[in-house]
C-alpha atoms as an extended CHARMM CRD file, in Angstrom:
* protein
*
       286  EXT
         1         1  UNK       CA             96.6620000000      132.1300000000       83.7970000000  PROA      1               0.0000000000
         2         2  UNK       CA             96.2290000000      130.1690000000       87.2020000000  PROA      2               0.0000000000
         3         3  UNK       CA             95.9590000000      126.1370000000       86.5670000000  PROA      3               0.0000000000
         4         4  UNK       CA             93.9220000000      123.8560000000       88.2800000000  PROA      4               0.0000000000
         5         5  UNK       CA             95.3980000000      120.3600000000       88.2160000000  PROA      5               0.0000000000
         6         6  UNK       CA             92.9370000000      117.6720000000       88.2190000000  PROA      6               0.0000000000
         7         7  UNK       CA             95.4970000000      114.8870000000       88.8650000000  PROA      7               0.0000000000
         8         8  UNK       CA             97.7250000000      114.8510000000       91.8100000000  PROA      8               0.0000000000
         9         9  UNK       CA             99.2250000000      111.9230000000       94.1920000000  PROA      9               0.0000000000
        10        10  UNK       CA            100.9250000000      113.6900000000       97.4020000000  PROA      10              0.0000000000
        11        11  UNK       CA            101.3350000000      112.6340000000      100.8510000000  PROA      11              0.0000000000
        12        12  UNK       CA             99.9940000000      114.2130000000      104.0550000000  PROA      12              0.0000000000
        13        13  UNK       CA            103.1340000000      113.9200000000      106.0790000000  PROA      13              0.0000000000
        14        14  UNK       CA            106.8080000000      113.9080000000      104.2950000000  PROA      14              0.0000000000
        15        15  UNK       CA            108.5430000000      110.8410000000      104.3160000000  PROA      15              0.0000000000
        16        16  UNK       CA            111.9350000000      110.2290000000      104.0510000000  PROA      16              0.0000000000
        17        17  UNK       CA            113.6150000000      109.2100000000      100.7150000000  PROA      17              0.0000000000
        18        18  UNK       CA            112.9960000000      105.3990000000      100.7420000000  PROA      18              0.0000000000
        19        19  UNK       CA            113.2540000000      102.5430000000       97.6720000000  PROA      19              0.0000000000
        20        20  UNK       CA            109.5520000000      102.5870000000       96.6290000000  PROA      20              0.0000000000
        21        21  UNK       CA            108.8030000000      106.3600000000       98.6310000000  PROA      21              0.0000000000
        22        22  UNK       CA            109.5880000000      109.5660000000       96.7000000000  PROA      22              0.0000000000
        23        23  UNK       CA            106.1560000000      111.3770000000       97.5300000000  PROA      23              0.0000000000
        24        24  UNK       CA            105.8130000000      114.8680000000       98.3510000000  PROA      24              0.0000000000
        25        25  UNK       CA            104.1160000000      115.8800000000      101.3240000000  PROA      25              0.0000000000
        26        26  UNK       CA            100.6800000000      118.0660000000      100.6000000000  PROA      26              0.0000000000
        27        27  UNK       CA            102.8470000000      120.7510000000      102.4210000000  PROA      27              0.0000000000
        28        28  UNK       CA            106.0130000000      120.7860000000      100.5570000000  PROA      28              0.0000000000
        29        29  UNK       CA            104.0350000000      120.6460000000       97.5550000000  PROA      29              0.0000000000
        30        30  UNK       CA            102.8570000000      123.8880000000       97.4390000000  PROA      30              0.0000000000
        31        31  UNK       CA            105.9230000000      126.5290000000       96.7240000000  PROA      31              0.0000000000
        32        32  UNK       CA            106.0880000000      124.3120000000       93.9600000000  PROA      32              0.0000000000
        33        33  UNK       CA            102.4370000000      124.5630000000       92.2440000000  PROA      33              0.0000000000
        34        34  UNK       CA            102.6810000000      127.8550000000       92.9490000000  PROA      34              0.0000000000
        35        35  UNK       CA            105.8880000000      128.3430000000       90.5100000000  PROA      35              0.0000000000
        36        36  UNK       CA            104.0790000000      126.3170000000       87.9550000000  PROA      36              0.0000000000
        37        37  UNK       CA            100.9600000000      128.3770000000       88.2240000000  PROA      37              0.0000000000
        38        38  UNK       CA             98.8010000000      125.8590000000       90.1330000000  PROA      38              0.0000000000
        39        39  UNK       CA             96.3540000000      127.2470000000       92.1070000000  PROA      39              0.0000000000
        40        40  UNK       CA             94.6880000000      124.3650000000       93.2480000000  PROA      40              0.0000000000
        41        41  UNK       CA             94.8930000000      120.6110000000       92.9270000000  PROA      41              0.0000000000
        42        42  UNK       CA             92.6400000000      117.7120000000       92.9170000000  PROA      42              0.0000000000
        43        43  UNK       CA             94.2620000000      114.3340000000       95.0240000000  PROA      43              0.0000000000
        44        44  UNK       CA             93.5990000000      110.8460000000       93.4730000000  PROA      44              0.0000000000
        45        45  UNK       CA             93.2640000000      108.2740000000       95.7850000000  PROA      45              0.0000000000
        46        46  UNK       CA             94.6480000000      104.9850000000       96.0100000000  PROA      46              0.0000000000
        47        47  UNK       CA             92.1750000000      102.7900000000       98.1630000000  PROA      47              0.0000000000
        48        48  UNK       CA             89.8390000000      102.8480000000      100.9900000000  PROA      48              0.0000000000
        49        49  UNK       CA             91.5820000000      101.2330000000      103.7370000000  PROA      49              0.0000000000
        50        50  UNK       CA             95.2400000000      101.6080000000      105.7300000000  PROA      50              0.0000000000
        51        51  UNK       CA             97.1950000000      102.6890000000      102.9480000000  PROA      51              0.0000000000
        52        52  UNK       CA            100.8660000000      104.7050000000      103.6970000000  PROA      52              0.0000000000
        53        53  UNK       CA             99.7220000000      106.7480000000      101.6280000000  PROA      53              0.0000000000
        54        54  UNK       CA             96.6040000000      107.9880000000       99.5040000000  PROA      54              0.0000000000
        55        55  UNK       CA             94.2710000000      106.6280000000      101.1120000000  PROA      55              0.0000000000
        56        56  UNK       CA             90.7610000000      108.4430000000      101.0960000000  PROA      56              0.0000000000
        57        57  UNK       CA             90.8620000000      109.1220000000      104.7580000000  PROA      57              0.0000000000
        58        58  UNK       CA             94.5290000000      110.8770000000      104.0980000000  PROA      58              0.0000000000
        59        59  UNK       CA             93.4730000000      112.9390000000      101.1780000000  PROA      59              0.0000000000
        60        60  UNK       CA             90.3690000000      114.4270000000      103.4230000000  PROA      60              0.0000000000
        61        61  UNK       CA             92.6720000000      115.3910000000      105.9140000000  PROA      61              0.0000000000
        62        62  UNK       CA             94.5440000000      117.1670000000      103.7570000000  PROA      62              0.0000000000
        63        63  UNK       CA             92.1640000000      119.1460000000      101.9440000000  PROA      63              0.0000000000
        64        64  UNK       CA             90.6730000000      119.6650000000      105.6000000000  PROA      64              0.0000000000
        65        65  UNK       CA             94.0480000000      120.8810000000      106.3560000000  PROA      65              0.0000000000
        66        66  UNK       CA             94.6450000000      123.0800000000      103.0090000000  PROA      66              0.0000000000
        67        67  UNK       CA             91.0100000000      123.4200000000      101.4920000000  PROA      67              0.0000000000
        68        68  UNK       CA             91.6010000000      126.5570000000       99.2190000000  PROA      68              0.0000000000
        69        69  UNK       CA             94.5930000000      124.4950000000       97.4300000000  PROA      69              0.0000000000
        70        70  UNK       CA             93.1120000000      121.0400000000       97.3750000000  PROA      70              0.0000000000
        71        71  UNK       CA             90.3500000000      118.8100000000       96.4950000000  PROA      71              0.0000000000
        72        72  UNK       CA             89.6520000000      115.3730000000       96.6470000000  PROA      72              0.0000000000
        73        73  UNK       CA             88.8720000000      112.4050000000       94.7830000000  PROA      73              0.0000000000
        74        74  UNK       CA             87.4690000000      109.0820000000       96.4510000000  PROA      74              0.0000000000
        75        75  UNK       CA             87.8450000000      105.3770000000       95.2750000000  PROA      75              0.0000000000
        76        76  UNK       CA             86.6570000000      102.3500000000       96.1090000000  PROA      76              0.0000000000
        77        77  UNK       CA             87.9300000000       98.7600000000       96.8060000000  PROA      77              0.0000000000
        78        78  UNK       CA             86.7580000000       95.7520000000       95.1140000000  PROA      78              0.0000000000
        79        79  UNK       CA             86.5750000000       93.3680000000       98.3850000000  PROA      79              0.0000000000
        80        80  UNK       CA             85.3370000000       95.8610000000      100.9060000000  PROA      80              0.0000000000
        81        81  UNK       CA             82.1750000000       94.3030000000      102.8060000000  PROA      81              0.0000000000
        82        82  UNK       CA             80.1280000000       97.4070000000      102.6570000000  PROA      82              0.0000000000
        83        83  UNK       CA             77.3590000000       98.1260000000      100.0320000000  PROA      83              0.0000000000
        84        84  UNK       CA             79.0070000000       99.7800000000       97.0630000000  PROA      84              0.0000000000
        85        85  UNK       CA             76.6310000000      102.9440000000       96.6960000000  PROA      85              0.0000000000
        86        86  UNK       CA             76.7470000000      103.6800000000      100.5560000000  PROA      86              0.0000000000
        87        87  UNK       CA             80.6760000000      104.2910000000      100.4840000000  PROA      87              0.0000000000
        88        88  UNK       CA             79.9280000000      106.4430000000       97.9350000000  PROA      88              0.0000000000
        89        89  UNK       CA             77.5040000000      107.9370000000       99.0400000000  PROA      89              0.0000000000
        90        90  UNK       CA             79.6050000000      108.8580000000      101.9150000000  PROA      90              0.0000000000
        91        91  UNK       CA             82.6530000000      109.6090000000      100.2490000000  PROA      91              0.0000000000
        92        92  UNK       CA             80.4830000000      112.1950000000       98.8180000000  PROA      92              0.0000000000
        93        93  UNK       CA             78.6790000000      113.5190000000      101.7970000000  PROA      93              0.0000000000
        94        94  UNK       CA             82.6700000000      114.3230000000      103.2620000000  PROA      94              0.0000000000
        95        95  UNK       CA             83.9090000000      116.4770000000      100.3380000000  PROA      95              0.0000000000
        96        96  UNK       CA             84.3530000000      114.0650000000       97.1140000000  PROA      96              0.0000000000
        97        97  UNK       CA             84.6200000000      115.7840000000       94.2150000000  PROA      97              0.0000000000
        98        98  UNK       CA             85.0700000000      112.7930000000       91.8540000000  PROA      98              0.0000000000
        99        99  UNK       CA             86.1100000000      109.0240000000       91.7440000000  PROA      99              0.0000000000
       100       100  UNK       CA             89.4470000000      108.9110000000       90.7810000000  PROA      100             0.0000000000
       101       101  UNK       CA             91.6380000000      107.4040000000       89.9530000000  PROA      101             0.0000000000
       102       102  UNK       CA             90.0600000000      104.1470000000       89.2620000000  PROA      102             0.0000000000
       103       103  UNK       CA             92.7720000000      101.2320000000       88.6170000000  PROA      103             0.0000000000
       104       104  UNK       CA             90.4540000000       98.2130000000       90.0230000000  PROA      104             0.0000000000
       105       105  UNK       CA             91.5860000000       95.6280000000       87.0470000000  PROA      105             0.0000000000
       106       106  UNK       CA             88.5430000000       94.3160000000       86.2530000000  PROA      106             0.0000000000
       107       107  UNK       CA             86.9170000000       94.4260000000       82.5010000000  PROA      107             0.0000000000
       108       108  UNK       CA             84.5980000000       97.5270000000       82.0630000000  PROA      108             0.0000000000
       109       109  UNK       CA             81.9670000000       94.9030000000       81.4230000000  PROA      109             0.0000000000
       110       110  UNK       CA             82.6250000000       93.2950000000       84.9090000000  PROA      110             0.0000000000
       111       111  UNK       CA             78.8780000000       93.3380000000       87.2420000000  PROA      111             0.0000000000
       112       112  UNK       CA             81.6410000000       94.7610000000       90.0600000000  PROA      112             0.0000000000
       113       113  UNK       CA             82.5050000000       97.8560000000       87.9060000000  PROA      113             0.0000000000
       114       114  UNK       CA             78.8000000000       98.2180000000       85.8930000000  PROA      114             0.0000000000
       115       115  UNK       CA             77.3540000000       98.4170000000       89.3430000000  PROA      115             0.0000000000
       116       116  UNK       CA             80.3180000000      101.2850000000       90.7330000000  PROA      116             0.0000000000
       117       117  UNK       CA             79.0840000000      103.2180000000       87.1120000000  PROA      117             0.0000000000
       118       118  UNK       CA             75.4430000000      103.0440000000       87.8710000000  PROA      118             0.0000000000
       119       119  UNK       CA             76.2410000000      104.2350000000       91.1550000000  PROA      119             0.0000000000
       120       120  UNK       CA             78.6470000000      107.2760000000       90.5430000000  PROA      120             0.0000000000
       121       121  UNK       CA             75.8060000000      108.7000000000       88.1190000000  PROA      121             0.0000000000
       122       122  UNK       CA             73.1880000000      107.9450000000       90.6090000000  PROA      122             0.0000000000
       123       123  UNK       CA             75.6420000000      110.4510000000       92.8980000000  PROA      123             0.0000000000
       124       124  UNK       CA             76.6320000000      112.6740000000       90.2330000000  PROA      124             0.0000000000
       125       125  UNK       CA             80.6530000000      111.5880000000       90.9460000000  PROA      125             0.0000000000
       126       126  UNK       CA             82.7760000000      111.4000000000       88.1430000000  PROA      126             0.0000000000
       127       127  UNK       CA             85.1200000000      109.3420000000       87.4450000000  PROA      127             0.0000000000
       128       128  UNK       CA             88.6080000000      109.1910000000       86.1560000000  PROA      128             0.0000000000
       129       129  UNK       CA             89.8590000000      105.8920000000       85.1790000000  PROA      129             0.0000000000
       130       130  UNK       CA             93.6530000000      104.4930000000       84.5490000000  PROA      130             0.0000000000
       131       131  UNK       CA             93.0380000000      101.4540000000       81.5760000000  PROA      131             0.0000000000
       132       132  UNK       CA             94.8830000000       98.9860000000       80.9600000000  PROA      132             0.0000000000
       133       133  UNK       CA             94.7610000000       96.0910000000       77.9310000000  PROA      133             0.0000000000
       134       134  UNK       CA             94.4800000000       93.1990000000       79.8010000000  PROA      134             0.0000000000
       135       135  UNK       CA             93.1910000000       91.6630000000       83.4180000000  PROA      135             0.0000000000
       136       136  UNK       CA             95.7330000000       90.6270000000       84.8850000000  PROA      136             0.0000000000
       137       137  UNK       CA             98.6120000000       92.9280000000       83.5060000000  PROA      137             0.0000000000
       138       138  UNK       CA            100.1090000000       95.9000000000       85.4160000000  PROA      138             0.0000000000
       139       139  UNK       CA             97.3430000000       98.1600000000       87.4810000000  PROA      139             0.0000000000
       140       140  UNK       CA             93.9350000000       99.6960000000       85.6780000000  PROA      140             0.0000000000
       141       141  UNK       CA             90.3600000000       99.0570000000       84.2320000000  PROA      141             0.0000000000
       142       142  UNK       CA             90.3300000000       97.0290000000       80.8630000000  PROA      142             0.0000000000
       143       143  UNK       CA             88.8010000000       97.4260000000       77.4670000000  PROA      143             0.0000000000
       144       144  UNK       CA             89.5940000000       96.1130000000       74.5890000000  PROA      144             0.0000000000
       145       145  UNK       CA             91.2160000000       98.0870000000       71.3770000000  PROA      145             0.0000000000
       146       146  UNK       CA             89.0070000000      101.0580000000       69.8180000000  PROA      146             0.0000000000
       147       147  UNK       CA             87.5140000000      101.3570000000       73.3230000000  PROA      147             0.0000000000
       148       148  UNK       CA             83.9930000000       99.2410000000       72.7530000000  PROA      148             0.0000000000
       149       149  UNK       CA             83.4100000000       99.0760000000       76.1140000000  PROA      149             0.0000000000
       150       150  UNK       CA             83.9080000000      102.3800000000       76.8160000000  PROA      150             0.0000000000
       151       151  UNK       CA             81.4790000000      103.0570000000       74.6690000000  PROA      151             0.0000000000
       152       152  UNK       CA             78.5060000000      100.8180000000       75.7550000000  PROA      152             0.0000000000
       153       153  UNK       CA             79.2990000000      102.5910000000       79.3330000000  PROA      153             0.0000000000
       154       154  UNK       CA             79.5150000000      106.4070000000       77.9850000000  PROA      154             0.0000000000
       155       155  UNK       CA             75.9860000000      105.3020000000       76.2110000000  PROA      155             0.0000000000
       156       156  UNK       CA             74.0460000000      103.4090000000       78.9930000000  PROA      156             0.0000000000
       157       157  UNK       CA             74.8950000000      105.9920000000       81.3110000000  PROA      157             0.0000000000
       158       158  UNK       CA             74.8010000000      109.6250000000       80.0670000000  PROA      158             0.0000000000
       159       159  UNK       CA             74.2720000000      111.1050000000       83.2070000000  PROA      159             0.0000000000
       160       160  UNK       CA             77.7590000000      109.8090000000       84.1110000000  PROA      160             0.0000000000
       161       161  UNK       CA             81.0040000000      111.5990000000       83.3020000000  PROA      161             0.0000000000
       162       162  UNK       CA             84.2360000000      109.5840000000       82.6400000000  PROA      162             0.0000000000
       163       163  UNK       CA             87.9000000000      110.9780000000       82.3480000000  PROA      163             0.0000000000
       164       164  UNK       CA             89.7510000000      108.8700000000       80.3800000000  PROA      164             0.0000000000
       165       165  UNK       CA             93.4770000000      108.8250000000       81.6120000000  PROA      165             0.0000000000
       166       166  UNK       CA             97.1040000000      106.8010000000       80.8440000000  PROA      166             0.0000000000
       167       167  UNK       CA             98.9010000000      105.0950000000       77.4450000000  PROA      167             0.0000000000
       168       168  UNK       CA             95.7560000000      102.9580000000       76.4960000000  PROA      168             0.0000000000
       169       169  UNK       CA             93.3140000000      105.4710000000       76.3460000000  PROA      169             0.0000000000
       170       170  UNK       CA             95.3450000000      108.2670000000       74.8270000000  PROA      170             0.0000000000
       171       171  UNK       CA             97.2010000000      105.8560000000       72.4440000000  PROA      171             0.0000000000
       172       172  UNK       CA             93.1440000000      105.4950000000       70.3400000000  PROA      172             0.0000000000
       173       173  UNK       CA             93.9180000000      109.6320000000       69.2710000000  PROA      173             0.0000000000
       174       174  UNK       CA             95.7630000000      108.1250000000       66.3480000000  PROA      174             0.0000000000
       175       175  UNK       CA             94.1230000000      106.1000000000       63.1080000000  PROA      175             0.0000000000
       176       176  UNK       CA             97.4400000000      103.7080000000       63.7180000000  PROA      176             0.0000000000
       177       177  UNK       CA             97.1330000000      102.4760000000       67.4360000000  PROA      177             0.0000000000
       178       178  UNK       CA             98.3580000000       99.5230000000       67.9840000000  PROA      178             0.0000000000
       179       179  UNK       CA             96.3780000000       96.3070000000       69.1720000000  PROA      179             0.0000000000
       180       180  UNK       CA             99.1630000000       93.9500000000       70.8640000000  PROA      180             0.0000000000
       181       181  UNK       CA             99.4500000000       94.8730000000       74.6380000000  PROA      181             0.0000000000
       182       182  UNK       CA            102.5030000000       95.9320000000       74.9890000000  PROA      182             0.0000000000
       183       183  UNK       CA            101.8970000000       98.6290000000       71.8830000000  PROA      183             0.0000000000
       184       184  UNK       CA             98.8660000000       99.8250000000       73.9610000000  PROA      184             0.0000000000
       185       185  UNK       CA            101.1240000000      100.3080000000       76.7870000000  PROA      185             0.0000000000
       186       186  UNK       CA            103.0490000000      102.8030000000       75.0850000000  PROA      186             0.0000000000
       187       187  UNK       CA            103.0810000000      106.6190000000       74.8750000000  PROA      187             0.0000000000
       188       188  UNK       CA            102.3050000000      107.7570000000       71.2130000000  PROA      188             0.0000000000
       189       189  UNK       CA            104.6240000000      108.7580000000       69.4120000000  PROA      189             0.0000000000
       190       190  UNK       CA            105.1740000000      110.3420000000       65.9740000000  PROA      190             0.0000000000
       191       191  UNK       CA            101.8950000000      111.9140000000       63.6120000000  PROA      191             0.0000000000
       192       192  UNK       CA             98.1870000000      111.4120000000       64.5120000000  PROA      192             0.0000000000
       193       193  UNK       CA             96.7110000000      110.1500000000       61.5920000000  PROA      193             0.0000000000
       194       194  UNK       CA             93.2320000000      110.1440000000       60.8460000000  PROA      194             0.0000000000
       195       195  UNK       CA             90.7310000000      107.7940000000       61.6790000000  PROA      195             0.0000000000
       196       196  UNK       CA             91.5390000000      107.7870000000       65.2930000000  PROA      196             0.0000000000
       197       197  UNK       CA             88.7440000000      106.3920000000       68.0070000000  PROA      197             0.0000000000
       198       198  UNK       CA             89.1200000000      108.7130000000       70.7260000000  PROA      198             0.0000000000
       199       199  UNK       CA             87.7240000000      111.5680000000       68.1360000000  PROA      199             0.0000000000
       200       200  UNK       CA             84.7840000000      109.8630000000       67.2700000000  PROA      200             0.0000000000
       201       201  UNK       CA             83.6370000000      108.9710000000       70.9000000000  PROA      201             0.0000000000
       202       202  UNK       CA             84.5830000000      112.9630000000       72.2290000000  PROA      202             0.0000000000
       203       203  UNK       CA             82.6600000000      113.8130000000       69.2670000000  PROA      203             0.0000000000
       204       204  UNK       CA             79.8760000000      111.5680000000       70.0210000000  PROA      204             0.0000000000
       205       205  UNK       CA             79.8270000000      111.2690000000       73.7760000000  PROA      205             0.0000000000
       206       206  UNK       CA             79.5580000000      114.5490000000       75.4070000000  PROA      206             0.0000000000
       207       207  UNK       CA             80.2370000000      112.8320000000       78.8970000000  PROA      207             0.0000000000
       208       208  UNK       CA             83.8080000000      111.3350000000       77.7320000000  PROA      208             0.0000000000
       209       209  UNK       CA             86.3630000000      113.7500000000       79.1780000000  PROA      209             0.0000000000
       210       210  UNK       CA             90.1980000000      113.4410000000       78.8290000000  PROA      210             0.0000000000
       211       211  UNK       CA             92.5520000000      113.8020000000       81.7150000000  PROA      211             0.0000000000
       212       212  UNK       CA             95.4720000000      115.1480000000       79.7150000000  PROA      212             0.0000000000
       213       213  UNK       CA             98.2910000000      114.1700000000       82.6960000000  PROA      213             0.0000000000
       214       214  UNK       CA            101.3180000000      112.9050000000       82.3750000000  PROA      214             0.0000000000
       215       215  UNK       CA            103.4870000000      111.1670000000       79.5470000000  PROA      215             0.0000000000
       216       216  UNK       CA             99.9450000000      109.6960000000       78.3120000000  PROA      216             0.0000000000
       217       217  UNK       CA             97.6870000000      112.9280000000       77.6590000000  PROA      217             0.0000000000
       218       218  UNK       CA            100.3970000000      115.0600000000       77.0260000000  PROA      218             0.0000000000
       219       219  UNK       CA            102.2820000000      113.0890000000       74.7440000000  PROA      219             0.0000000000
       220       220  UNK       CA             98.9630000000      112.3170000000       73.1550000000  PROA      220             0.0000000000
       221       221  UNK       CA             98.5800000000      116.1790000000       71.9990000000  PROA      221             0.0000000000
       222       222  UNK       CA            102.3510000000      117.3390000000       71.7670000000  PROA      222             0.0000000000
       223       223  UNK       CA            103.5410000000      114.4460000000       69.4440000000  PROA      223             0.0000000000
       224       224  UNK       CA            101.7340000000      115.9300000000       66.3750000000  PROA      224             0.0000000000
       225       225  UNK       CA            100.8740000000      119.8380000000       67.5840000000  PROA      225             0.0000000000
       226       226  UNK       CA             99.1570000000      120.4370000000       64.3860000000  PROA      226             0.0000000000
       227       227  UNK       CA             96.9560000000      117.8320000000       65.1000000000  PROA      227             0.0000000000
       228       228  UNK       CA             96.9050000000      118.0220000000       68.6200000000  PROA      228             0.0000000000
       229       229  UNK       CA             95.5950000000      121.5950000000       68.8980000000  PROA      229             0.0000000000
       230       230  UNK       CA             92.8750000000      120.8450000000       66.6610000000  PROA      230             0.0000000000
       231       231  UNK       CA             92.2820000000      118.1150000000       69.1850000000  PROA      231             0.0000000000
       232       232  UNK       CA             92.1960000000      120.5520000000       72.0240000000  PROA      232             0.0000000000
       233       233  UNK       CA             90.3150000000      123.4170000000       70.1150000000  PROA      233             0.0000000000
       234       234  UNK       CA             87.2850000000      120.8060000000       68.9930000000  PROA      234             0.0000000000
       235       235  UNK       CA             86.6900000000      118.8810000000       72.5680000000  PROA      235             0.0000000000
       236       236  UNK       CA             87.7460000000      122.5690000000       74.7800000000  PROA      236             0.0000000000
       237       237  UNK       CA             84.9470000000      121.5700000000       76.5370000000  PROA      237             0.0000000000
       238       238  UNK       CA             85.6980000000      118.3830000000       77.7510000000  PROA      238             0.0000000000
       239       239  UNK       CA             89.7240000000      118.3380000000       78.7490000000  PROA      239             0.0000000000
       240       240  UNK       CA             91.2560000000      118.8780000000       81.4880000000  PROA      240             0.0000000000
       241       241  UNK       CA             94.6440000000      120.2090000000       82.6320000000  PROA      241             0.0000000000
       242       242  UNK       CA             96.5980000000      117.9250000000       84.6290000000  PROA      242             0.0000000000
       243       243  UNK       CA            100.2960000000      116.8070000000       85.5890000000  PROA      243             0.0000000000
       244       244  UNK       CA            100.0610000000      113.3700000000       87.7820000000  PROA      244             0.0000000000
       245       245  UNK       CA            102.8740000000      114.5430000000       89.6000000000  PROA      245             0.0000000000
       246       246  UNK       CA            103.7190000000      112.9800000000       92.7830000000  PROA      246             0.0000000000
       247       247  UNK       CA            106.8180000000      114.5130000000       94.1090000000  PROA      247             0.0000000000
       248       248  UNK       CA            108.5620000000      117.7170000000       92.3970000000  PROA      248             0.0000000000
       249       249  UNK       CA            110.8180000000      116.7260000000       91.1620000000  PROA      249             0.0000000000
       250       250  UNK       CA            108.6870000000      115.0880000000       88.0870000000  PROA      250             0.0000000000
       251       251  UNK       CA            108.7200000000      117.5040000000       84.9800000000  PROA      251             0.0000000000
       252       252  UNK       CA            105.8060000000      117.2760000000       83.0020000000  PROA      252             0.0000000000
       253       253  UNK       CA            106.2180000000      119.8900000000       79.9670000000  PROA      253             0.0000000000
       254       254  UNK       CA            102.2890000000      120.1080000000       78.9390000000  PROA      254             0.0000000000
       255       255  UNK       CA            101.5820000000      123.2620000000       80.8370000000  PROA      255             0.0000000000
       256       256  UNK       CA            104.3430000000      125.4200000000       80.2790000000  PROA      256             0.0000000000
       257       257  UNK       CA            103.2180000000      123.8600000000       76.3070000000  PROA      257             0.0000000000
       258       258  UNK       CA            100.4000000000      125.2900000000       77.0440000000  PROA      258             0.0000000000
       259       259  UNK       CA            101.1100000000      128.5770000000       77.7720000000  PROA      259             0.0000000000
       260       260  UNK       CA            103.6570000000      129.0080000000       74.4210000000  PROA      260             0.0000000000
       261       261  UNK       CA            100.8420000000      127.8820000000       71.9040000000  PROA      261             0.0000000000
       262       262  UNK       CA             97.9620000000      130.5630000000       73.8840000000  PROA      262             0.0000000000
       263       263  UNK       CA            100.8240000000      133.0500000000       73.7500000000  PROA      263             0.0000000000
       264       264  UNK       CA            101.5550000000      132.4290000000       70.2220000000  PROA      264             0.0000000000
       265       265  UNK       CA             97.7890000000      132.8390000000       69.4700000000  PROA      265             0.0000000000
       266       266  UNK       CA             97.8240000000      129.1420000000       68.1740000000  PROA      266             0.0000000000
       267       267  UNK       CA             95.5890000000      127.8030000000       70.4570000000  PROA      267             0.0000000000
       268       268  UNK       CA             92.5400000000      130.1150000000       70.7530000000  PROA      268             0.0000000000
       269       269  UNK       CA             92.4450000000      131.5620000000       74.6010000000  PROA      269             0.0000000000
       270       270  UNK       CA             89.0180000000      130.5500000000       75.0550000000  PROA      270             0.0000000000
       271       271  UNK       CA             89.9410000000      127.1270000000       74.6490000000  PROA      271             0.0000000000
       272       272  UNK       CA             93.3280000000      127.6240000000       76.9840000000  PROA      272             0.0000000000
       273       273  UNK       CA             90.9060000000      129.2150000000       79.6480000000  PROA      273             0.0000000000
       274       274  UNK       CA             88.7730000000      126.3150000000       79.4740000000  PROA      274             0.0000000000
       275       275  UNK       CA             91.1860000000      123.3380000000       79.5960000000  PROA      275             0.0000000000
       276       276  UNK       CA             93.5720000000      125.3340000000       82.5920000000  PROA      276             0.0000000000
       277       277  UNK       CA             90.8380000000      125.7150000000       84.7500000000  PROA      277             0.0000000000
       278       278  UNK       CA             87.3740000000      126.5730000000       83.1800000000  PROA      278             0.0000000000
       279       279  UNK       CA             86.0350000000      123.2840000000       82.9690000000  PROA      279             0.0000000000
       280       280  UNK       CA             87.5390000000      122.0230000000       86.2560000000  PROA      280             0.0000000000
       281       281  UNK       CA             85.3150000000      124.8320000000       87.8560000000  PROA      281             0.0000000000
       282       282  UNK       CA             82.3100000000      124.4430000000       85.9230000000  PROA      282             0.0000000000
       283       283  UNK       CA             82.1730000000      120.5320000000       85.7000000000  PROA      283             0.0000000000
       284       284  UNK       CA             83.5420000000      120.1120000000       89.6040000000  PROA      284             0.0000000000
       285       285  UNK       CA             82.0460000000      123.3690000000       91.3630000000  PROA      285             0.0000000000
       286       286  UNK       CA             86.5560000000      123.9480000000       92.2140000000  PROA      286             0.0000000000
């Protein structure tokens, strides 16, 4: 069936191969969702102001440009003079779908990012957020291990909907994940074994969803498929297809995964329906 991927970082004009530059332009992009069966895909964004590329003012332009393949999420930076909920708010009014993705490296617990929660459910944007273990190391909001702040934010704010996204979330699937930083840096590898956080708080918190992109989400439910579809069959309500690609050239084998365990009647279809594109259209109106 047709994908919709919630987790895409493109350009809107193609640059030319440089050191730190290897993005694809919006544009160029599309021959190749359409051989992976992508019918549409949702843009992170990287910050509010100038950026080469990312930027929210880009990613509008390009789902201005290309609205029945792409949608847009906003983000917000941490210095920007402006009242918080008012860029939102705007954000919103232009086409926002979402807040996404989030890599401000503050604590969850930080007044900057309880304030950016209370406002995204005040708006009805939800957010997907990169973590990371510590402030202060490599790019994305922090929590400590088993995810306790997480959890005080999924349970003040139920009106709010987070998707959790990159190694330090998806590395809590597993009874065994590790609590030294570089461990929750990692992608999973080897069985799930029981006793892991991240199905206690999908089981508990209805408004946790899981962006399954990349190395991180896909690794998370490939590395033990057993397990994994379980996983995917319990919380089919609350996961979301996704690839983080950013040029294509990137392989990421989840969805064609995807397709082999729906066509082998191992994963039920409802729940393959649901996490390809059913939930993106019922949870984001796509």
């Amino acid at each position: 069936m047709a994908k919709i991927d919630m987790h895409l970082h493109l350009s809107r004009y193609q640059f030319p191969k440089l050191p730190k530059i290897n993005v694809t332009s919006a544009k160029n992009m599309i021959p190749h969702l359409d051989e992976l069966g992508i019918e549409k895909g949702v843009l992170m964004s990287l910050g509010e102001r100038g950026r080469l590329i990312g930027s929210n003012s880009q990613n509008r332009a390009i789902c201005q440009k290309y609205p029945s393949r792409y949608a847009w999420m906003c983000t917000v930076d941490d210095k920007h003079p402006e009242p918080l909920y008012d860029r939102l708010a705007k954000y919103r009014k232009q086409g926002a779908v979402g807040i996404g993705e989030l890599m401000i490296n503050r604590r969850l617990d930080d007044p900057f990012m309880l304030a950016l929660f209370n406002a995204a459910e005040r708006l009805e944007l939800p957010v997907t957020m990169h973590m990371t273990p510590e402030v202060g190391y490599n790019y994305g909001v922090v929590d400590n291990p088993g995810l306790p702040l997480l959890e005080e934010v999924l349970k003040n704010h139920p009106r709010l909907k987070i998707l959790g996204h990159s190694q330090t979330f998806w590395i809590e699937i597993s009874g065994d994940a590790p609590t030294d930083r570089e461990g929750r840096s990692r992608w999973g590898e080897g069985p799930i074994l029981p006793g892991g956080r991240l199905f206690e708080l999908f089981a508990k918190y209805p408004n946790l969803y899981g962006d399954l992109s990349a190395n991180s989400g896909g690794r998370a439910i490939m590395r033990d498929p057993d397990v994994g579809i379980q996983f995917l069959e319990r919380f089919s309500d609350q996961l979301f297809f996704a690839t983080d690609m950013d040029n294509k050239n990137l392989v990421f084998p989840l969805g064609g995964w995807l397709d082999e365990q729906a066509a082998s009647g191992k994963l039920s279809q409802d729940a393959y329906e649901k996490i390809c594109a059913g939930n993106a259209r019922r949870v984001f109106g796509l």
